[in-house]
C-alpha positions as CSV (number, residue, x, y, z in Angstrom):
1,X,0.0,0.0,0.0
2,X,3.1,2.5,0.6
3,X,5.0,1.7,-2.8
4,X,1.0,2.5,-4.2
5,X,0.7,5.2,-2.6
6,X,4.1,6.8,-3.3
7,X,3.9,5.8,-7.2
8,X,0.7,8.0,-7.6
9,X,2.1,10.8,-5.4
10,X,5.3,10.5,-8.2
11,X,2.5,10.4,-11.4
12,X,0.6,13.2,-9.8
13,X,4.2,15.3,-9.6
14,X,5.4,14.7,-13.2
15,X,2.1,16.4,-14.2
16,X,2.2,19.1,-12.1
17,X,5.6,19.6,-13.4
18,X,4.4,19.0,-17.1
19,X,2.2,21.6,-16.8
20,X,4.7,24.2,-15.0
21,X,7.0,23.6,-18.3
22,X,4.1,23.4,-21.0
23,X,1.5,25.5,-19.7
24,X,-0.7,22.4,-20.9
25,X,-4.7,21.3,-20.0
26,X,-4.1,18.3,-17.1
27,X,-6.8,16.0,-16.2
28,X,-6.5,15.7,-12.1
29,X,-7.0,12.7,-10.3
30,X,-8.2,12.3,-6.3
31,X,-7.1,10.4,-3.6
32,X,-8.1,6.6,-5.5
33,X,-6.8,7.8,-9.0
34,X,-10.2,8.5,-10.4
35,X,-10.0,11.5,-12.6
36,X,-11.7,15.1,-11.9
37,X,-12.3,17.8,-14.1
38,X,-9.8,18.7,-16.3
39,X,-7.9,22.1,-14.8
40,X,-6.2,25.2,-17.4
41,X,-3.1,26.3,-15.7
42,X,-2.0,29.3,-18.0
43,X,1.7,30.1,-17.7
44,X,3.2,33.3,-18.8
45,X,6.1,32.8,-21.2
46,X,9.0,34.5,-21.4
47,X,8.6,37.9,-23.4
48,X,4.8,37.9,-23.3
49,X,2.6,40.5,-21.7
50,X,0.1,39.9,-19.1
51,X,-3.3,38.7,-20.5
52,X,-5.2,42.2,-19.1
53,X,-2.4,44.0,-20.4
54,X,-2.9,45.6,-24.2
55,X,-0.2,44.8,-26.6
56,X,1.9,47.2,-28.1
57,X,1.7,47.4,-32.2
58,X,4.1,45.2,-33.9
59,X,4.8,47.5,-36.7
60,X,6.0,51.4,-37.3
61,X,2.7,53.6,-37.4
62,X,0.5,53.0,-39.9
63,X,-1.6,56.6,-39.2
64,X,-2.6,58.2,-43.1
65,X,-0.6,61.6,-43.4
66,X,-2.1,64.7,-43.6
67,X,-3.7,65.6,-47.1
68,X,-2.7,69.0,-47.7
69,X,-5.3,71.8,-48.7
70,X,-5.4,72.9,-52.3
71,X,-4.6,76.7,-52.7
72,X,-7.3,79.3,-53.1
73,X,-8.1,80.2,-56.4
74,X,-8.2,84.2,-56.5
75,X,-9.8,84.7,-59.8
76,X,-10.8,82.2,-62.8
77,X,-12.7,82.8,-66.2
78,X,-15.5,84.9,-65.6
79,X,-14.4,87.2,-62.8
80,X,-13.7,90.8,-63.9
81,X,-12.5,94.3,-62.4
82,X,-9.1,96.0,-61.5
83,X,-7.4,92.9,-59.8
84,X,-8.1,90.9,-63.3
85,X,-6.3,93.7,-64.8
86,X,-3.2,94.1,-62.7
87,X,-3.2,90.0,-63.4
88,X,-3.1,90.9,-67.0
89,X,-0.9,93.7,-67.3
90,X,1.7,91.3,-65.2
91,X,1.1,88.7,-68.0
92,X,2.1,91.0,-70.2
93,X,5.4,91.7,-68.7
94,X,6.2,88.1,-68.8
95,X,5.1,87.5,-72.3
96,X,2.1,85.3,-71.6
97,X,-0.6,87.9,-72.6
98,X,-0.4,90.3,-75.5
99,X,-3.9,91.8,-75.5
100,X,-5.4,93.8,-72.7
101,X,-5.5,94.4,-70.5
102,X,-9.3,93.8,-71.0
103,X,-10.4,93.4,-66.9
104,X,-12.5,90.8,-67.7
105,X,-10.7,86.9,-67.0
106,X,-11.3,85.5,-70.9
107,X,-10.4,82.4,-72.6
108,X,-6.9,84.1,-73.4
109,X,-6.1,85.1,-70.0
110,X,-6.9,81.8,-69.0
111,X,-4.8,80.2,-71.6
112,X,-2.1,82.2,-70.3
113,X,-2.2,81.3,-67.1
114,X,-2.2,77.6,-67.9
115,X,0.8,78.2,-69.7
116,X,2.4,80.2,-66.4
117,X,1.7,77.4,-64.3
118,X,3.0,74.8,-67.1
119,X,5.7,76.5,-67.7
120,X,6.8,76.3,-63.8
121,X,5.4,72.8,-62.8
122,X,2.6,74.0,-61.3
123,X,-1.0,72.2,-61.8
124,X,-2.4,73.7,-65.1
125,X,-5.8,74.9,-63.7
126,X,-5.7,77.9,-66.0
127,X,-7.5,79.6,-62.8
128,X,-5.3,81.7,-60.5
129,X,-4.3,80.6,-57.3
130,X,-2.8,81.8,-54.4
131,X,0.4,80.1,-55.5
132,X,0.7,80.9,-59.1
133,X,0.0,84.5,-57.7
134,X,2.8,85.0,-55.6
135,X,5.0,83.2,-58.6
136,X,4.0,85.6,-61.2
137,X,4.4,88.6,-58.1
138,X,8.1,87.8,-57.7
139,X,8.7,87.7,-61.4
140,X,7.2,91.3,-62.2
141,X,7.2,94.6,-61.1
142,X,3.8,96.9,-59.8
143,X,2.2,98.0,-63.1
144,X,1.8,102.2,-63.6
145,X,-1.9,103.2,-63.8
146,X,-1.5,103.4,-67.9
147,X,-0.2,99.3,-67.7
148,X,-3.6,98.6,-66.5
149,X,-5.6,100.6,-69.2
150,X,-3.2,99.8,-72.1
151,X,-6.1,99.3,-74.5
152,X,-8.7,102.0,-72.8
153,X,-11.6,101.1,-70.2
154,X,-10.8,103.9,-67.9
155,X,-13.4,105.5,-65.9
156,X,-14.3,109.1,-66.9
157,X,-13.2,112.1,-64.6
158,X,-16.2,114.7,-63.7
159,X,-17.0,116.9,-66.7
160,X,-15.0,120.5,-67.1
161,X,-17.9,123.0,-66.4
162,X,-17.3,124.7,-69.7
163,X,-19.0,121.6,-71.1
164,X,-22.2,121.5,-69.1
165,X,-23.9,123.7,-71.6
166,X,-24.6,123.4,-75.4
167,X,-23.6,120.1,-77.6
168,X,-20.1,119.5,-76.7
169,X,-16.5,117.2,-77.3
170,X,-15.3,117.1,-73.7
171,X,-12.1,116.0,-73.7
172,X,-10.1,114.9,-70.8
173,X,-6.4,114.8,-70.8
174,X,-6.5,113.3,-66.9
175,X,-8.7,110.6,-67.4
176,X,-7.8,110.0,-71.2
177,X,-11.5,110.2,-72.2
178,X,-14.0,111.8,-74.7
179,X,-17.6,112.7,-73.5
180,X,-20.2,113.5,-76.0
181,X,-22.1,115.6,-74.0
182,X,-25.8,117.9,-74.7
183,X,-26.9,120.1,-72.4
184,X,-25.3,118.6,-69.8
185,X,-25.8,115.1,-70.6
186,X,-23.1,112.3,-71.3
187,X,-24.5,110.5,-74.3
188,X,-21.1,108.0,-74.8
189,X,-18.3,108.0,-73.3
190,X,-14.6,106.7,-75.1
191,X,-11.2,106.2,-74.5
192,X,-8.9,108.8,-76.3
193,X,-5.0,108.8,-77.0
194,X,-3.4,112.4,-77.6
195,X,0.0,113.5,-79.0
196,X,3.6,113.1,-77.9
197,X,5.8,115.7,-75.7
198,X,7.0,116.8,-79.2
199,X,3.4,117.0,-80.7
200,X,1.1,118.0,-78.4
201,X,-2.5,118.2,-78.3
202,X,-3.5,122.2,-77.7
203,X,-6.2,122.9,-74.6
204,X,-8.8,124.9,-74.6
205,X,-12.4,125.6,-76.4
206,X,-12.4,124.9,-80.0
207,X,-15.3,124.3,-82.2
208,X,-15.4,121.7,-85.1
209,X,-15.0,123.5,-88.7
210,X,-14.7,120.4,-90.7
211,X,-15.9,117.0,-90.7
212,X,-13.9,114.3,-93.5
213,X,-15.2,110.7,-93.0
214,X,-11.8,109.2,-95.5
215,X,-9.2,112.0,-94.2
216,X,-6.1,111.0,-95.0
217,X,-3.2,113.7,-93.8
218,X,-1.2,115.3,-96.4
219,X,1.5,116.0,-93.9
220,X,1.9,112.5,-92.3
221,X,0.4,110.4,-95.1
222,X,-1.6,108.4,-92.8
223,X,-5.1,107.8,-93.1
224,X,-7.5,109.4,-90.4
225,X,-11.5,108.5,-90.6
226,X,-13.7,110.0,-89.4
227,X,-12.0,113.2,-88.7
228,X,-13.7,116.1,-86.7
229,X,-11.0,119.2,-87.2
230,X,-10.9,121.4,-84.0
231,X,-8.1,123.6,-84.0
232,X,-5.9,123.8,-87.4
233,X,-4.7,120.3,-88.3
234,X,-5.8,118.8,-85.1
235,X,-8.8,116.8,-85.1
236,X,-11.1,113.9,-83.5
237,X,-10.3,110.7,-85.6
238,X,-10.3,106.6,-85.6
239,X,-6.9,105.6,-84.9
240,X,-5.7,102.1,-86.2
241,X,-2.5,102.4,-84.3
242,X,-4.4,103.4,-81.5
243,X,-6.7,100.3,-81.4
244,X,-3.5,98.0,-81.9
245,X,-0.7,98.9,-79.8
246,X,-3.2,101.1,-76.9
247,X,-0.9,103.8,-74.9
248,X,2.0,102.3,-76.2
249,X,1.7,105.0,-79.1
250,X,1.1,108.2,-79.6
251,X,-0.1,110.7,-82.1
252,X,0.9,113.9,-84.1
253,X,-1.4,115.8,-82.1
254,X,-4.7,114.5,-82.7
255,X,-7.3,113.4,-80.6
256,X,-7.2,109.2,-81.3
257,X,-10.0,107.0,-80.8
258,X,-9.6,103.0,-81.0
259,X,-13.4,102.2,-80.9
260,X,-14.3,102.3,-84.7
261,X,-18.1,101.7,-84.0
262,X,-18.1,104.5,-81.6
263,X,-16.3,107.0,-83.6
264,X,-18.4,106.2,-87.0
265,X,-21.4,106.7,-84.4
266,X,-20.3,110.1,-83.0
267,X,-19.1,111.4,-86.6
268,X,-22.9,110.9,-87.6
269,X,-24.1,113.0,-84.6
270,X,-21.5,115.3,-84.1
271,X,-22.4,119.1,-85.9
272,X,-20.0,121.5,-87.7
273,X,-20.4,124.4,-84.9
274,X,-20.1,121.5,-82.3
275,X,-18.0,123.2,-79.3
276,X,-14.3,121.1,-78.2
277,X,-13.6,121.4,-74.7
278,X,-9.5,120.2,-74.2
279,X,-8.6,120.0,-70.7
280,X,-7.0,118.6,-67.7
């Protein structure tokens, strides 16, 4: 009964240290050897964390990075007004643009733009961001007030009081514009270009003596339509030169206009007697 009882105390010790070394599911046995329940002894192995502790990741971060915002678009076809303009006239200086500037964002200022950003690896939107902005800003200098009104589109200064009476040509040489004025009234209002420091345009109140509609100077040999004569050779005409190269030009002392429709419209209205008001 001894050497019984001392072989199941050795079988019950080889499991018990089976299960220290393997962690294992034992089935117990009592006192007579029958077996019990079978008991989960859970042992921690070397290097492994605690069952109520959480595990840390096995691998680097795998956290998305930050998408960055796309920059603000300014301006884009459509928009117009004096910001469009600067835009333009700083087109211009970079070769991009070679009409305008108009003020109003068109196809060609949008084809420019797309060239810009092409041109310096940045997305070709053809719309004007904050980044192609500041591009084009360190690449150019601030355009003069005549950059931005190359072509004309100027507003009007206030009327010179001599022409608040009567029919009357009041020409400003501030604002660079022509107001058709009666009694008072601005009927149309266009851009004008006047002569150079060596031919300038006289001041003062004229009155038109002669109206040619196919003029063509005998001094210059240049065509002038449309001409109204004010004061000796100087006179209101259409100005080719003026409608292709803007402020870049100047005349001999005439009064220019670019708009052809307007200045075939004016020449119909426009009397012989019809007072000229030049001034600043």
């Amino acid at each position: 009964m001894r050497s019984t009882g001392m072989g199941r105390a050795f079988t019950a010790l080889l499991a018990l240290t089976a299960v220290a070394v393997c962690g294992c599911t034992v089935e117990a046995t009592d006192q007579d050897g029958k077996p019990q329940g079978p008991i989960r002894i859970e042992v921690p192995q070397r290097g492994t964390p605690p069952a109520d502790d959480d595990p840390e990741p096995s691998g680097p971060s795998r956290t998305p990075p930050a998408t960055r915002a796309a920059p603000a678009v300014l301006w884009s076809r459509g928009d117009t007004g004096r910001d469009v303009r600067e835009l333009q006239a700083r087109l211009r200086q970079v070769a991009w643009l070679f009409d305008g500037p108009t003020g109003t964002y068109d196809d060609l200022t949008e084809r420019a733009v797309r060239g810009f950003q092409g041109k310096r690896g940045l997305p070709r939107t053809g719309r004007t961001d904050t980044v192609t902005w500041q591009r084009l800003l360190r690449m150019t200098q601030e355009p003069g007030r005549w950059d931005l009104y190359l072509m004309g589109g100027q507003p009007a200064d206030d009327p010179d009081p001599r022409c608040l009476t009567g029919r009357a040509l009041c020409i400003s040489k501030t604002s660079r514009t022509l107001r058709w004025m009666i009694d008072g009234r601005t009927v149309t209002t266009v851009p004008v270009r006047f002569g150079s420091q060596y031919t300038p345009t006289r001041e003062g109140v004229f009155s038109v003596y002669w109206k040619s509609r196919h003029h063509v100077s005998t001094l210059y040999d240049s065509p002038m339509p449309y001409a109204l004569f004010f004061s000796g050779g100087q006179a209101v005409h259409y100005s080719s030169d003026f409608a292709a190269r803007g402020y870049a030009g100047a005349s001999h002392g005439c009064v220019n206009v670019r708009d052809e429709a307007a200045i075939a419209d004016l020449f119909a209205q426009v009397r012989n007697g019809d007072k000229v008001v030049v001034h600043w």
